[in-house]
N, C-alpha and C positions, 0 to 999 in steps of 0.2 A: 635155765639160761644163766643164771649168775651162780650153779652150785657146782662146784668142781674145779674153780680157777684158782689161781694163789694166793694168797693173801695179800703180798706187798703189789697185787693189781690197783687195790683198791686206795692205796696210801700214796702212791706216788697217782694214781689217777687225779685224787681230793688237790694233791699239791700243787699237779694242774691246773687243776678246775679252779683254785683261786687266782694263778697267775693270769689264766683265760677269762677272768670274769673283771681284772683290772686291764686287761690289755684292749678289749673290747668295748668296757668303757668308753674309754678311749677313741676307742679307732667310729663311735658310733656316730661320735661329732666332728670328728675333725679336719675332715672337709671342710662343713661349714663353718668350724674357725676359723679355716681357714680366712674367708672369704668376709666372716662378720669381723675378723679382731685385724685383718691386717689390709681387705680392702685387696685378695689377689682376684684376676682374671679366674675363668676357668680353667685355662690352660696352665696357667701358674701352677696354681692348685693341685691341678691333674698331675703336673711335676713333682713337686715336692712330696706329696700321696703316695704316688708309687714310685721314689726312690728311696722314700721311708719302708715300705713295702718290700721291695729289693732287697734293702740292707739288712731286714728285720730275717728273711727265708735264703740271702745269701748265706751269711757269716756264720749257719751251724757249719758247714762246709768246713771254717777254722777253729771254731769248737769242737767239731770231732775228731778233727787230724791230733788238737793237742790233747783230748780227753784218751784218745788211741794211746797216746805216751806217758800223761799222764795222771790219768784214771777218769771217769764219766762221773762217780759223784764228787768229786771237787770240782773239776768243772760245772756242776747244777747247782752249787753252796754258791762260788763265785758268782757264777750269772745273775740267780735271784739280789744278791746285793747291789750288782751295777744296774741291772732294771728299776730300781726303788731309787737309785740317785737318781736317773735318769724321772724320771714320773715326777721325783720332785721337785727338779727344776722346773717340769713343764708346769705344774699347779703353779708358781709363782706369776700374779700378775702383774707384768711389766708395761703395757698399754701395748701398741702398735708399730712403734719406731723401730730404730735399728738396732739397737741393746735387746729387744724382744725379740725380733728374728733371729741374733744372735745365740738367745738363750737357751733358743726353742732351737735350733739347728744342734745345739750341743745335747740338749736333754734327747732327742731323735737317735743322735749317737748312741749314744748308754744305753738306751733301749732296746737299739736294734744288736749292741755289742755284747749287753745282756741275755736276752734273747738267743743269741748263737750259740753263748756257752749250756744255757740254760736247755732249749726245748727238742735240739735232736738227742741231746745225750740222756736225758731224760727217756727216749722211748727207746734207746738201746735196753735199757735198765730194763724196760717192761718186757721188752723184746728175749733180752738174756734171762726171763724167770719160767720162757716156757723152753727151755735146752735142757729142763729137768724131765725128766721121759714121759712122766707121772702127768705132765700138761702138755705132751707136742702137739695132741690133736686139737687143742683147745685154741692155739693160737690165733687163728682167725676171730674166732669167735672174743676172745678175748679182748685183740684189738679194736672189734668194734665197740665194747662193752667201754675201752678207755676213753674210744673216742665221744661213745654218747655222755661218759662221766663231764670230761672239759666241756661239752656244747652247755652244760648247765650253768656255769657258768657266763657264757655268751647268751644264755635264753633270760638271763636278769639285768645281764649290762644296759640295754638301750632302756629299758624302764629307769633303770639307776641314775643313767646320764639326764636322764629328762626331768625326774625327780627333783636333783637335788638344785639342778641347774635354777627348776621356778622357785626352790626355797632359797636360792641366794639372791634371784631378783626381787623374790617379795614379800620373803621375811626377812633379807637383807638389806635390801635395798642395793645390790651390787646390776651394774649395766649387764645389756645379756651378752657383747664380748666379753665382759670380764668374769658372767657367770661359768664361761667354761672352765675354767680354771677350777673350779669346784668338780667337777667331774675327772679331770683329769687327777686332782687329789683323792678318789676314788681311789686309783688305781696303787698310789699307796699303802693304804691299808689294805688291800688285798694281796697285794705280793709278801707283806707281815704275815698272812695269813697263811700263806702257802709254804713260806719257810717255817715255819711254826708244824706246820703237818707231817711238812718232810724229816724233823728232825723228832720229833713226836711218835713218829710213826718207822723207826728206822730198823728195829727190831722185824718187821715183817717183813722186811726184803735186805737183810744180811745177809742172803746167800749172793745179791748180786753189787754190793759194793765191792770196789775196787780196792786192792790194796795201795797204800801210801806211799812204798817207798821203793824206788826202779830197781834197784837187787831182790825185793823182794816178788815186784811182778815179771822179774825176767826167769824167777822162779815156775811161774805158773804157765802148764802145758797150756800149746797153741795147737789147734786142730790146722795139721799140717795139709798140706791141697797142691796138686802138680801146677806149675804155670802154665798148663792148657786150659787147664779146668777153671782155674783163677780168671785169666782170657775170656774166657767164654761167658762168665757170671757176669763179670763187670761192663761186657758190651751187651748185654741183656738188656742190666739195668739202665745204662745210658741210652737204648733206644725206650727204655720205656719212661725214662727221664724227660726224654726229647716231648713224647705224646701229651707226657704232665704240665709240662710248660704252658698248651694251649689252653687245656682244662682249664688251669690258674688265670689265665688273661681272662675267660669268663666266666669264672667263678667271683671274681673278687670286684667284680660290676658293684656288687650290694653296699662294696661302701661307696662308690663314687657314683656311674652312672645309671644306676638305678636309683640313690638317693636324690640321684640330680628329678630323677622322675619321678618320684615320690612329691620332690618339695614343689617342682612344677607342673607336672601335669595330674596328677591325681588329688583326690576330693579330700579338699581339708575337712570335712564334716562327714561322720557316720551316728547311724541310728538304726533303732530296731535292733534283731540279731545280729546282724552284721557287726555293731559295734563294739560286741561281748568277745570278739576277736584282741580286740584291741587293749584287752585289761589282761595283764601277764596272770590272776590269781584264775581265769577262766583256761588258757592256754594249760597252766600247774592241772586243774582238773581232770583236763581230759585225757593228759598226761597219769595221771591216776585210773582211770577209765580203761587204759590202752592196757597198763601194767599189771593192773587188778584182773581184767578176764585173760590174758595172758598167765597170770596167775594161780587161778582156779581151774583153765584147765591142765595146767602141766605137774598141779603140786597132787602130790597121794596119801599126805595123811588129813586129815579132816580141822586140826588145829591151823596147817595152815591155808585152807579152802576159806576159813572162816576170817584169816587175817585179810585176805586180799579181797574179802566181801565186807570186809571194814572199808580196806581202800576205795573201793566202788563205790559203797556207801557215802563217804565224806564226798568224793568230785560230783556224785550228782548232788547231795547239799550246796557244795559250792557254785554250781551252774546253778540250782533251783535261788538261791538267796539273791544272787544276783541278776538274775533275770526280773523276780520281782522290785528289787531294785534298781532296774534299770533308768539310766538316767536319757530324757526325750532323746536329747541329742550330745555329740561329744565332739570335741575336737582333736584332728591329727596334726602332729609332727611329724615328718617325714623320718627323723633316727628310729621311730617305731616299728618300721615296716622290718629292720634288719633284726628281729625277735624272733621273726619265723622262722628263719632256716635253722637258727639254734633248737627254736622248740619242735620243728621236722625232726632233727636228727635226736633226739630224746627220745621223743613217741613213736618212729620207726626204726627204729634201732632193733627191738622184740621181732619187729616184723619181718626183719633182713634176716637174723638171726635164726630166726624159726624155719623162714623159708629155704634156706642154703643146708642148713640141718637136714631136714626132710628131704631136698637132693641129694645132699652126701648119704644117706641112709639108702636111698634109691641107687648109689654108685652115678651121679648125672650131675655134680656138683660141676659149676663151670671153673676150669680153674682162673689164679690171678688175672693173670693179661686179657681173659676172655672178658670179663667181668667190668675192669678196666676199660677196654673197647666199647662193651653195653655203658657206662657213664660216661664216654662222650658221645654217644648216639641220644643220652637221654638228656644231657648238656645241653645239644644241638636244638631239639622237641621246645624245652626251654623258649631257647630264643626266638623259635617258629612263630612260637603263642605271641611275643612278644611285637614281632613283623606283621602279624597280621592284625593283631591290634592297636596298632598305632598306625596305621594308613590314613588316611586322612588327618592325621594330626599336625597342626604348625612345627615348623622346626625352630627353636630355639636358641641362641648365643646368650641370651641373658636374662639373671635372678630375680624372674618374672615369674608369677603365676597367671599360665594361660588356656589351664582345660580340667574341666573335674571328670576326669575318668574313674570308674569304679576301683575303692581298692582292693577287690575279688584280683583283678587283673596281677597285679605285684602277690598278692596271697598264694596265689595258684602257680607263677612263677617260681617263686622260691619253693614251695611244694617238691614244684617239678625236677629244681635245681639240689634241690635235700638228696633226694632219689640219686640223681651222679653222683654225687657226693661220696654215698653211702656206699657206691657201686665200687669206688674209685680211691679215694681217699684211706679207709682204714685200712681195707684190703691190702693197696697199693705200700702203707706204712710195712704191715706184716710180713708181703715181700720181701722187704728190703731186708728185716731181721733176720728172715729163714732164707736168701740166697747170695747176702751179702759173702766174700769170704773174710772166713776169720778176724784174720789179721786187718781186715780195711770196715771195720764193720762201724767205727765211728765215721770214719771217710764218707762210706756208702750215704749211711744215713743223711750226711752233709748234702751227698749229692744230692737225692731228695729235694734236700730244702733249695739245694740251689736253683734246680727246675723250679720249684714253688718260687724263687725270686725272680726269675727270668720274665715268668708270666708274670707275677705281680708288677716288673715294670711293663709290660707289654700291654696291661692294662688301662696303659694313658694316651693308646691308641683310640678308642672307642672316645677317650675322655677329650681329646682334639678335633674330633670325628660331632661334638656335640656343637647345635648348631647347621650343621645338614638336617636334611629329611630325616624321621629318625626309623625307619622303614630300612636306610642303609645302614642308621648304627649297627640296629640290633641282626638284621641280613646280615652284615660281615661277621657277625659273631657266632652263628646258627651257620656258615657258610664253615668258620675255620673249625669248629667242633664233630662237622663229617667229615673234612678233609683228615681231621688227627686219627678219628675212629677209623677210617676206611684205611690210616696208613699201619693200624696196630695188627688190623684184619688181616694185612698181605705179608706180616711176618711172625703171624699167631704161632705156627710150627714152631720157629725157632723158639720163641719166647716157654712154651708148653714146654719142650727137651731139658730147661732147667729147674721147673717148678716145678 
């Protein structure tokens, strides 16, 4: 699984994975800052969330058009610096008034302007390391391996947020609005961290920096393409842009109206097994468990059978120590529950991997678009779970706690929601690298993200939507996720003729 890919997969993945593990941070509370530091509605909230969101999967769109002209890693150097302004305005606390909404509207900025330059042009980069011949077939597989790299990231953010948030309340003695700001200063040292990699690590992916200076990249051949054929790719990609959009509106529930239901209807208390879920050093475990007998049976010489039977070895220590240390009972925060989809896409990432493997080996591998279509059917599933388990539940408008529903139920969701993800998301990146053309291949990429912003604002549908029955919320969501699938299915031919 990871032996045959390129080197500088692995350097610009890590670089990732730090700017993803401070963005996440982030994004794990701040809803609820919204709502504890400045006192907005839901609806408010639900605004400001995903126009943050928007601006953050708009703006590679003008990160790639200018990294197209003038070069993708100066564009990724610049980004990571305006993302770190950005983050650190927001750490500053300013209390709740109008200079704080002011400061926080600015630092949003930076982030999201950051961001643009920073995160499509970054996966051109991964994407341009397999046009080396030596890696074409690896590209799927590849991409998924980057994408499971950044979720580690995201699988330590909400522990970190929650963390450090109680040591500002109660070894600080800071209020809990102003404990966020501690979290959000997370996010700074980890974007340190990632520019540090990138530049650290820049020897392994030489072959895909951009040259610096416009005579000398008007030097370098362009894989020349007729304007039919141009034509044809890019309304490919634009219808399967369009499908991404809805994916996105419900995928990116888990920070808002999922969290809403996490803080409100679900059990602030677990115990027993159940609440060995909820300690990230259990989740790392199993994660060990997944990778280690994955391990052992794919590896063929005996050194390292015996390495990944170390790994085995440690996750059941770590599940066995803690089990007997298990404490009666525990308490949840709702930014918890958004741990899982990061630690799904870790732990099954081997398992996509392997699986698609052994199709292609069968010649029955499904391609892109097909694949894509199955994660919004499995999108859809998702929210089914979610509609039928909330029928009888009150509907809500406000920051109440009014039902201890099991958190199996949110557990099994995101589960479910990992699974499209995995279906849909990496794959969907890899696309874009291997059928963008040439010349628009940062453009492309942009596009991508644009659809990802589209949904993300479309998001604050469900988020105005809270407060009805919530049987309709999650129905119109489970509702628009077969309408997108069923629309991929009716022009699967076309889509297959260029992949």
């Amino acid at each position: 699984m990871f032996e045959g890919q390129p080197k500088g997969l692995w350097t610009l993945a890590l670089a990732n994975t730090g700017e993803r593990f401070g963005y996440y941070t982030m994004l794990a509370v701040f809803a609820l800052f919204l709502g504890e530091n400045f006192g907005f509605a839901a609806g408010t909230a639900s605004e400001i969330y995903t126009w943050f969101l928007t601006l953050v999967y708009f703006l590679p769109l003008f990160g790639g058009m200018a990294a197209d002209k003038w070069g993708y890693s100066r564009m990724v150097v610049i980004g990571i610096f305006v993302m770190f302004l950005g983050y650190l305005l927001l750490s500053i606390p300013l209390g709740g008034g109008t200079v704080a909404v002011a400061a926080m509207g600015a630092a949003l900025i930076l982030v999201s302007l950051g961001t643009g330059m920073f995160k499509g042009n970054l996966q051109v980069m991964v994407g341009d390391l397999y046009n080396d011949a030596r890696y074409a077939d690896k590209r799927d597989s590849g991409f998924s391996l980057f994408y499971m790299l950044i979720n580690v990231g995201a699988l330590f953010a909400p522990t970190a947020a929650i963390k450090i948030m109680d040591w500002a309340q109660v070894s600080l003695g800071y209020s809990k609005a102003d404990s966020y700001h501690f979290a959000f200063a997370v996010a700074c040292v980890s974007v340190i961290a990632s520019i540090l990699i990138y530049y650290l690590g820049k020897s392994t992916f030489k072959q895909v920096l951009t040259v610096k200076k416009a005579k000398k990249a008007a030097e370098q051949p362009v894989e020349e393409m007729s304007p039919a054929e141009t034509r044809e790719r890019i309304v490919c990609l634009v219808l399967v842009f369009a499908v991404v959009i809805f994916f996105w509106m419900a995928f990116h529930q888990n920070g808002l109206t999922l969290t809403w239901f996490a803080d409100e209807f679900t059990a602030t208390k677990s115990s027993g097994v159940e609440s060995m879920a909820f300690n990230v050093a259990n989740l790392v475990a199993c994660i060990f468990l997944v990778y280690g007998f994955f391990g052992i049976f794919q590896s063929v010489t005996s050194k390292a059978k015996t390495i990944y039977g170390v790994v085995i070895a440690a996750g059941l220590l770590i599940l066995g120590y803690n089990y007997v240390n298990l404490d009666a009972e525990i308490s949840l925060s709702a930014p918890i529950f958004q741990q899982f989809n990061a630690c799904f896409v870790v732990m099954l990432t081997p398992v996509s991997i392997a699986l698609f493997s052994w199709l292609a080996r069968k010649g029955k591998e499904p391609k892109a678009p097909v694949k894509i279509g199955l994660g919004m059917l499995v999108a859809g599933a998702a929210y089914l779970l979610m509609t039928v388990s909330s029928i009888g539940l009150p509907a809500t408008d406000h920051p109440n706690h009014v039902a201890d529903v099991t958190p199996n139920l949110l557990i099994s969701t995101y589960l479910i929601l990992t699974f499209a993800e995995l279906l849909l998301s990496p794959i969907g990146i890899s696309l874009v690298t291997k059928v963008a053309p040439p010349k628009y291949k940062g453009m492309m990429m942009g596009g991508w993200f644009v659809a990802t912003a589209l949904g993300n604002k479309l998001v604050s549908i469900p988020g105005h939507m809270w407060g009805l029955d919530l049987t309709i919320v999650w129905g119109t969501l489970m509702c628009i996720c077969l309408v997108a699938a069923l629309f991929i299915f009716s022009i699967i031919k076309k889509l297959n003729k260029v992949c």
